[in-house]
N, CA, C and O atoms as a Tinker XYZ file with bonds, in Angstrom:
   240  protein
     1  N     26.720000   38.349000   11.651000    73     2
     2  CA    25.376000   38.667000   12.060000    64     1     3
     3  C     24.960000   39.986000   11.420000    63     2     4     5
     4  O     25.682000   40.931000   11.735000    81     3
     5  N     24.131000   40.210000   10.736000    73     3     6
     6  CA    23.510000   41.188000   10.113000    64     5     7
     7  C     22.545000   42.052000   10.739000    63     6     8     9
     8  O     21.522000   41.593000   11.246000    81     7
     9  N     22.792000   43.162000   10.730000    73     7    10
    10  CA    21.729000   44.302000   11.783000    64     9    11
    11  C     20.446000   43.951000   11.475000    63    10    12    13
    12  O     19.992000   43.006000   10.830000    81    11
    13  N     19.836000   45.054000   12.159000    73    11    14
    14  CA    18.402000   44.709000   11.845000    64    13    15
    15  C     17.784000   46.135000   11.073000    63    14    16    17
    16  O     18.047000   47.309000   11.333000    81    15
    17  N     16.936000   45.609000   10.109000    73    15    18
    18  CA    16.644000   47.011000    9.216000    64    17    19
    19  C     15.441000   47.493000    9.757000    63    18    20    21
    20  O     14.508000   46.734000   10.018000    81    19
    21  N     15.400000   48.784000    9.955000    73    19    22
    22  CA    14.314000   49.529000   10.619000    64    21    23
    23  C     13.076000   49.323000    9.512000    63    22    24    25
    24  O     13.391000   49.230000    8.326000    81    23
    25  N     11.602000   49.247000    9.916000    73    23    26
    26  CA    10.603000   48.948000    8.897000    64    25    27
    27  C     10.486000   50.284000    8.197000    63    26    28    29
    28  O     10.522000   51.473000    8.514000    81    27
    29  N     10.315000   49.485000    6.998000    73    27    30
    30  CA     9.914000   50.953000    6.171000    64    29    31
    31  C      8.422000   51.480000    6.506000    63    30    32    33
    32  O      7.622000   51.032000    7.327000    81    31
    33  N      8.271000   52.791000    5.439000    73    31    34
    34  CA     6.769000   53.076000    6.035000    64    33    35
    35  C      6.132000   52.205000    5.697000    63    34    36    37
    36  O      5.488000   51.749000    6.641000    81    35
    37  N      5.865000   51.390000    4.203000    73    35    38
    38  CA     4.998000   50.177000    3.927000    64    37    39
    39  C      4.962000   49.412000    4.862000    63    38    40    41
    40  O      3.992000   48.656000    4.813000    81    39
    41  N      5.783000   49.246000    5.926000    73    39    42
    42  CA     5.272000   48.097000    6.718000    64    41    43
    43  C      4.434000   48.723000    7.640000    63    42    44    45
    44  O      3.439000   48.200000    8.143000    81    43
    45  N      4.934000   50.091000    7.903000    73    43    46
    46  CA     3.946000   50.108000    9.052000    64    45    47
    47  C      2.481000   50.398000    8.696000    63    46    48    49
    48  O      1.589000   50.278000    9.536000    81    47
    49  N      2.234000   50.817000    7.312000    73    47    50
    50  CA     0.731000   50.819000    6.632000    64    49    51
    51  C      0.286000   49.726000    6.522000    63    50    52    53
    52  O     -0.930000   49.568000    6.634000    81    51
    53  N      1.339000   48.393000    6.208000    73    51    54
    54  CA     0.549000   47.535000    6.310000    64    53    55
    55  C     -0.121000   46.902000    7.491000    63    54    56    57
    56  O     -1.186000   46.286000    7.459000    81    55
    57  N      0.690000   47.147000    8.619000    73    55    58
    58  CA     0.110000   46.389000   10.056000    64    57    59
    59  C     -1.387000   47.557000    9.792000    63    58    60    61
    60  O     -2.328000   46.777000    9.645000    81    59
    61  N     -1.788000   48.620000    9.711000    73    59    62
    62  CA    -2.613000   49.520000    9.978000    64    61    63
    63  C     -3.665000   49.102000    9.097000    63    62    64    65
    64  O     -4.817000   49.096000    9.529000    81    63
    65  N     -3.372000   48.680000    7.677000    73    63    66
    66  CA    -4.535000   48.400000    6.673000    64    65    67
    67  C     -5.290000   46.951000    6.678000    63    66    68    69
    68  O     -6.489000   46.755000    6.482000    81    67
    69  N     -4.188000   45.906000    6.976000    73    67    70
    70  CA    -4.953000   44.596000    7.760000    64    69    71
    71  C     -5.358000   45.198000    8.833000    63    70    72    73
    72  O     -6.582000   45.194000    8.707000    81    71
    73  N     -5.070000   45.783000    9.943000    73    71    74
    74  CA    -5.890000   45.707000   11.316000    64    73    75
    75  C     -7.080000   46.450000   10.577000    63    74    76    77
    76  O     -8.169000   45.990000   10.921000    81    75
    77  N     -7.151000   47.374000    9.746000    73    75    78
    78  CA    -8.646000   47.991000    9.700000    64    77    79
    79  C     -9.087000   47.101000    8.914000    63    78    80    81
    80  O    -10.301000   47.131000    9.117000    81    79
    81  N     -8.817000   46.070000    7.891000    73    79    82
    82  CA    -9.673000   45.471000    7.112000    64    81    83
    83  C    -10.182000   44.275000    7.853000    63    82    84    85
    84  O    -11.078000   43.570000    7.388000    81    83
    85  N     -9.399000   43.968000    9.429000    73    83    86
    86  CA   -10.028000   42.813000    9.941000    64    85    87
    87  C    -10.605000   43.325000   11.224000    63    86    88    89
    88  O    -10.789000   42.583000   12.190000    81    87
    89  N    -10.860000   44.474000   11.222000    73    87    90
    90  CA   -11.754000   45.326000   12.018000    64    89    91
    91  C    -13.111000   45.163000   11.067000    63    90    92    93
    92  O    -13.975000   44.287000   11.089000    81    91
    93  N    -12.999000   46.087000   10.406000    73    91    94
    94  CA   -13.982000   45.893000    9.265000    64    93    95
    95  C    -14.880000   45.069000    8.873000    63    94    96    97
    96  O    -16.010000   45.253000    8.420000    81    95
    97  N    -13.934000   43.596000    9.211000    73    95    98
    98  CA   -14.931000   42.357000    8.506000    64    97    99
    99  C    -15.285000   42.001000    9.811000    63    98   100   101
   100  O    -15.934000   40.957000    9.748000    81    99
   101  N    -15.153000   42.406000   11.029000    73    99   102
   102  CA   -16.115000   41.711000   12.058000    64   101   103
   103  C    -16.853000   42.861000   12.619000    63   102   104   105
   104  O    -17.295000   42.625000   13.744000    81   103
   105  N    -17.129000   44.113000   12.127000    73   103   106
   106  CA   -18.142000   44.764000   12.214000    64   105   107
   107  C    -19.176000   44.334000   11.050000    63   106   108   109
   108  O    -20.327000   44.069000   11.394000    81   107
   109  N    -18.859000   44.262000    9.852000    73   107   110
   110  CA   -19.920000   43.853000    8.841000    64   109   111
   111  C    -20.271000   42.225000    9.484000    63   110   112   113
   112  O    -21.408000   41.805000    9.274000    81   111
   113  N    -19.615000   41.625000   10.003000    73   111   114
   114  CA   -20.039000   40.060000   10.330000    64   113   115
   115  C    -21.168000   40.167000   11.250000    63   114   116   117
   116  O    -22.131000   39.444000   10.996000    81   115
   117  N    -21.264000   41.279000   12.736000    73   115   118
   118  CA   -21.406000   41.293000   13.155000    64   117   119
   119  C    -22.940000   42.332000   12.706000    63   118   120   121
   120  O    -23.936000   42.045000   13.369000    81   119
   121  N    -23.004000   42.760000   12.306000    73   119   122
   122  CA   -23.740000   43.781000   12.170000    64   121   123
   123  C    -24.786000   42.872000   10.740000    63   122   124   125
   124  O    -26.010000   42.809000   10.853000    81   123
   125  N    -24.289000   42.455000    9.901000    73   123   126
   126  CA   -25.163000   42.117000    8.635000    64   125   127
   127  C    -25.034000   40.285000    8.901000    63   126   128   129
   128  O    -24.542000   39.438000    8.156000    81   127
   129  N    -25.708000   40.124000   10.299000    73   127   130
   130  CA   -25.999000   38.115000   10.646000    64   129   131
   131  C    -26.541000   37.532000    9.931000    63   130   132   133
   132  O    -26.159000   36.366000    9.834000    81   131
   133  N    -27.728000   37.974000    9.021000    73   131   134
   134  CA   -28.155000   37.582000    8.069000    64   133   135
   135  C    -28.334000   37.101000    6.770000    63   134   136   137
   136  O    -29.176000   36.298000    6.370000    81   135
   137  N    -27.058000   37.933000    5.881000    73   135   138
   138  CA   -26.845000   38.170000    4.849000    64   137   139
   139  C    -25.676000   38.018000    4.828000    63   138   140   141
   140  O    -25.193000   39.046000    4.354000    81   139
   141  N    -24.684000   37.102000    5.146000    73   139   142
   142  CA   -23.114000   37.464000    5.705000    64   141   143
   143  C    -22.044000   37.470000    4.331000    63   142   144   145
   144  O    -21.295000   36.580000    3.931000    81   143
   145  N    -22.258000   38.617000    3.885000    73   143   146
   146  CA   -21.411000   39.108000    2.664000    64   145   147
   147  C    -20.124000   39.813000    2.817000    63   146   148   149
   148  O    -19.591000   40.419000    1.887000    81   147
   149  N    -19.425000   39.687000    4.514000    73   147   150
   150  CA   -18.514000   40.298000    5.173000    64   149   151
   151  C    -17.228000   39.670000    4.593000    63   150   152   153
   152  O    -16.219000   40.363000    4.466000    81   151
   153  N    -17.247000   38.344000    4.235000    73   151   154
   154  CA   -15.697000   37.875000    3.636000    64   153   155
   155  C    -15.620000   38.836000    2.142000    63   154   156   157
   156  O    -14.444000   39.174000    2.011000    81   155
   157  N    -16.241000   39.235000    1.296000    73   155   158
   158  CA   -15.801000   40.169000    0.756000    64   157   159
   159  C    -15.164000   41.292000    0.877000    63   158   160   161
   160  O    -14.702000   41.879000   -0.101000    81   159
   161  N    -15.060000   41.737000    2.127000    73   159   162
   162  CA   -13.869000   42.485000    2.276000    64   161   163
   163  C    -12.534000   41.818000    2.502000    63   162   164   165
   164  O    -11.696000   42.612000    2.930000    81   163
   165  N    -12.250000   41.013000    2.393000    73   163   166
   166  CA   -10.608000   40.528000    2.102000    64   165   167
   167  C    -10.374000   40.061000    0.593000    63   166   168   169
   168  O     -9.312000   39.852000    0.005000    81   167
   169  N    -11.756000   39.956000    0.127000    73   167   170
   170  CA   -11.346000   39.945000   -1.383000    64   169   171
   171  C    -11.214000   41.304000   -2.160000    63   170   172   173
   172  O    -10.588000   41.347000   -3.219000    81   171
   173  N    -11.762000   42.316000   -1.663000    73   171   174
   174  CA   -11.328000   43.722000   -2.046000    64   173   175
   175  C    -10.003000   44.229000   -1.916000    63   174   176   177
   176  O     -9.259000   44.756000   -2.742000    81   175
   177  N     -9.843000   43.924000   -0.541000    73   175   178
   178  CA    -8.581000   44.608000    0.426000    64   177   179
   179  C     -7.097000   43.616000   -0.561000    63   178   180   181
   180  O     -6.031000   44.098000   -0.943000    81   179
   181  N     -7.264000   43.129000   -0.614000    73   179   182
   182  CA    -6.136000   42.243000   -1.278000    64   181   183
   183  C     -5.449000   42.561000   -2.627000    63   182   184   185
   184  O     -4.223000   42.553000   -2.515000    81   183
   185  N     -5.915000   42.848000   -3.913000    73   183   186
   186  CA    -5.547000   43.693000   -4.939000    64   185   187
   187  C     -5.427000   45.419000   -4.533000    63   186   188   189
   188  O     -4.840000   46.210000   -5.271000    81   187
   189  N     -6.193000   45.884000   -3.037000    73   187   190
   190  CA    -6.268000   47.318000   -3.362000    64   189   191
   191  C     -4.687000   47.600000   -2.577000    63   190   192   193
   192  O     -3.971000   48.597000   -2.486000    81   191
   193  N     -4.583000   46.291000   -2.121000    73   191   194
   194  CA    -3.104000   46.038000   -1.092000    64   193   195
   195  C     -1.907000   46.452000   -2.122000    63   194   196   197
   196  O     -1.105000   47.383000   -2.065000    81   195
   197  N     -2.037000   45.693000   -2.828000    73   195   198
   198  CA    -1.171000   45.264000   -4.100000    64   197   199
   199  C     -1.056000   46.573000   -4.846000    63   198   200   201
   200  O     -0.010000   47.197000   -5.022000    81   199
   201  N     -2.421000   46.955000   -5.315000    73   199   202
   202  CA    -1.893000   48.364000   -6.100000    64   201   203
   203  C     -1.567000   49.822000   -5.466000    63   202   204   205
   204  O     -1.296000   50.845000   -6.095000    81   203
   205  N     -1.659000   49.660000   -4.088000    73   203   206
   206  CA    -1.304000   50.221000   -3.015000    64   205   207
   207  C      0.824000   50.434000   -2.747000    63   206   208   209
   208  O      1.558000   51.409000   -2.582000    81   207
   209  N      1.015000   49.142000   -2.828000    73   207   210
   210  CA     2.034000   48.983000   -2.428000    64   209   211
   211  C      3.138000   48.742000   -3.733000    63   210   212   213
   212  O      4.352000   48.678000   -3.544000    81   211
   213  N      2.679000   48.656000   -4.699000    73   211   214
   214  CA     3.276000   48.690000   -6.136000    64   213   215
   215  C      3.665000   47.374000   -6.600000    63   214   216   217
   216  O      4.156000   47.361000   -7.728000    81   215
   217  N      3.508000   45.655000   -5.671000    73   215   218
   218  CA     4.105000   44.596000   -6.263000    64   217   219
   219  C      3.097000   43.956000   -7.405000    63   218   220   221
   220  O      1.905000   44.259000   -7.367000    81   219
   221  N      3.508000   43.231000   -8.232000    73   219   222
   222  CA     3.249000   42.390000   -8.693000    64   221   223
   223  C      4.168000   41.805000   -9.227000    63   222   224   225
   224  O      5.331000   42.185000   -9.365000    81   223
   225  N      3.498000   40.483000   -9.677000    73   223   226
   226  CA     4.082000   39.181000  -10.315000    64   225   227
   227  C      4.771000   39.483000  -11.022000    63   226   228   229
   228  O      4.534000   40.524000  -11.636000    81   227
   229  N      5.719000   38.895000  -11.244000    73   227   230
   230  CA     7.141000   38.997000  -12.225000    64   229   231
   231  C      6.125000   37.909000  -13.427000    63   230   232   233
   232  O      5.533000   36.836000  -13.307000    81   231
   233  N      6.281000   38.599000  -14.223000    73   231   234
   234  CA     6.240000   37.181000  -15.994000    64   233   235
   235  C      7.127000   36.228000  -15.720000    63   234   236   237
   236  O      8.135000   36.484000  -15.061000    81   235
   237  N      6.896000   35.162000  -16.132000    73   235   238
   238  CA     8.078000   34.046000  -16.404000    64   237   239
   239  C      8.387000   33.973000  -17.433000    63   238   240
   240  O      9.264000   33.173000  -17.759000    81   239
């Protein structure tokens, strides 16, 4: 049985940067009923995740 590894800090930025980016998109949902251009924030948040956190795709 293998211990359990304490989270690094990336994890705990990440629980913090989804909760604000899905904070975020239901204040803009909520606030702009009209015009609902609010799913663009998970298309932002998603590469700024990535160059945030240093992964990308391996080449094949």
């Amino acid at each position: 049985m293998r211990a359990q590894q304490e989270p690094s800090k990336l994890d705990r930025y990440r629980n913090v940067f989804w909760m604000a980016t899905g904070a975020l998109f239901i204040v803009l949902a909520t606030i702009d009923a009209k015009e609902n251009y609010s799913w663009l924030v998970f298309i932002i948040a998603a590469p700024v995740w990535m160059l945030m956190s240093g992964k990308r795709q391996k080449k094949a």
